[in-house]
C-alpha positions as CSV (number, residue, x, y, z in Angstrom):
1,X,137.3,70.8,155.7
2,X,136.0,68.3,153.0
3,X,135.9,64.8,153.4
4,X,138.8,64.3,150.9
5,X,141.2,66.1,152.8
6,X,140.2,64.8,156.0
7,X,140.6,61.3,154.4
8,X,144.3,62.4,153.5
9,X,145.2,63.5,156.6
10,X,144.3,60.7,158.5
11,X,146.2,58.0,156.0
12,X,149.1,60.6,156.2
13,X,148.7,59.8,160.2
14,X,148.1,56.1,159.9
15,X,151.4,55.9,157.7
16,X,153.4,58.1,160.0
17,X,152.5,55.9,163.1
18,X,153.4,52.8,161.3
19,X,156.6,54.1,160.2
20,X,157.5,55.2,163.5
21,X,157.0,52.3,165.4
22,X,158.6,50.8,163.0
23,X,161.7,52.7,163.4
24,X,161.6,52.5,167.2
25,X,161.5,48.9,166.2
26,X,164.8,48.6,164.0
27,X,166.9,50.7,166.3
28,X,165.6,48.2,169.3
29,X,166.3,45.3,167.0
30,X,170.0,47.3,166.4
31,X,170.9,47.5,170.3
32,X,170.1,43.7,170.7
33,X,171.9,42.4,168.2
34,X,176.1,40.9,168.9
35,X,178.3,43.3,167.2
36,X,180.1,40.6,165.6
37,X,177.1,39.8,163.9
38,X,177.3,42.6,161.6
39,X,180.6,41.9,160.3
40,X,179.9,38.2,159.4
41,X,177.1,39.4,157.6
42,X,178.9,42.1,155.7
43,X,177.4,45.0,157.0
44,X,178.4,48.3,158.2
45,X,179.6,47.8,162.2
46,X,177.0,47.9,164.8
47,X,177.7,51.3,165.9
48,X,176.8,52.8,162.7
49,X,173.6,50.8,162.6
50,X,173.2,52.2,165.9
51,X,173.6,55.3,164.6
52,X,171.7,55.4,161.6
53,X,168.3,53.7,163.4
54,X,169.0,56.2,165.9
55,X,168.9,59.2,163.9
56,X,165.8,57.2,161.9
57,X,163.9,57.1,165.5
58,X,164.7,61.0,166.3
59,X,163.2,62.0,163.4
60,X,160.3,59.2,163.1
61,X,158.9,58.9,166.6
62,X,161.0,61.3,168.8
63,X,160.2,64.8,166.8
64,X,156.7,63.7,166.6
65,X,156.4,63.2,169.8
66,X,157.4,66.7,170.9
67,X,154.4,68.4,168.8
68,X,151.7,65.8,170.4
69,X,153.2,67.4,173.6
70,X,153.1,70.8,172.7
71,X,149.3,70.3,170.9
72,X,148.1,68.3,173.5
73,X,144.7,67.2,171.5
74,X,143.4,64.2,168.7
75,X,144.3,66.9,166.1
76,X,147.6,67.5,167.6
77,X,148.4,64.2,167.3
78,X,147.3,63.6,164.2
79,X,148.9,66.9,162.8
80,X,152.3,65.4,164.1
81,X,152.4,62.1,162.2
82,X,151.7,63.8,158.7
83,X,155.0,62.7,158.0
84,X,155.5,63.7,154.3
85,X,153.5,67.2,155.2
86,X,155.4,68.0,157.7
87,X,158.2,70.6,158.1
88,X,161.0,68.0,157.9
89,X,159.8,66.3,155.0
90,X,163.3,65.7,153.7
91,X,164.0,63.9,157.1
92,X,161.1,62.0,157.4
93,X,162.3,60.5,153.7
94,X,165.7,60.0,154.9
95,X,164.5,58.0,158.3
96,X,161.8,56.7,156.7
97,X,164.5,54.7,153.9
98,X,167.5,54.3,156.5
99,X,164.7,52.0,158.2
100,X,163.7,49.8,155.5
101,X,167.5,49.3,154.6
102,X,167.9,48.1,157.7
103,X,164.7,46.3,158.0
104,X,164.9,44.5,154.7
105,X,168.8,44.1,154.1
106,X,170.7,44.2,157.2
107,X,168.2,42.6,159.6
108,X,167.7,39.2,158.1
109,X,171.6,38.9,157.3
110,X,172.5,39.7,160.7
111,X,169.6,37.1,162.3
112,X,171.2,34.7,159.6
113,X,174.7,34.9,160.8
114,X,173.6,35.2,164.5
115,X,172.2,31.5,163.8
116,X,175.2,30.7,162.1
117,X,174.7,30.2,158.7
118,X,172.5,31.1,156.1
119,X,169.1,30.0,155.9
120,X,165.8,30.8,154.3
């Protein structure tokens, strides 16, 4: 294995660890959050939020999880955060932009109208 692909790898990693905690972090952010906060902000209910962080985490941190458990080694881990190499690329994508929706849109508006008004 070259240094070039070992280098790939390991940013592949890197971004897949970030990405899932992030996720774990959105769909915590999700469950804390008052439900009529989502509809002053003009959002999608809670319960779908729930739902679509939820399904982000699953497929972000959750799946990955399983093969570090099943490949119990450093290159089992790192083989399970490749994110875009992996077998569910097309998930990872999906989770990976349901997360910063809700990260970069829906988050700040709901905080906002938690506080009760809109500030910057």
């Amino acid at each position: 294995m070259n240094v070039f692909t070992m280098l790939d790898r390991l940013v592949l990693f890197v971004i897949g660890i970030v990405v899932a905690v992030c996720s774990g972090y959105a769909f915590v952010h999700a469950i804390r959050q008052r439900a009529d906060a989502f509809q002053a902000a003009s959002k999608l209910t809670k319960n779908a939020w729930l739902g679509i962080t939820g399904a982000s985490a699953l497929f972000l941190l959750v799946i990955p999880l399983f093969g570090v458990i099943s490949t119990p080694s450093v290159y089992g881990v790192i083989m399970s955060f490749q994110g875009l190499r992996s077998e569910l690329t097309l998930f990872w994508l999906a989770g990976t932009v349901a997360m910063l929706v809700y990260l970069v849109d829906v988050k700040p508006a709901v905080v906002a109208a938690s506080r009760g008004g809109n500030s910057w």
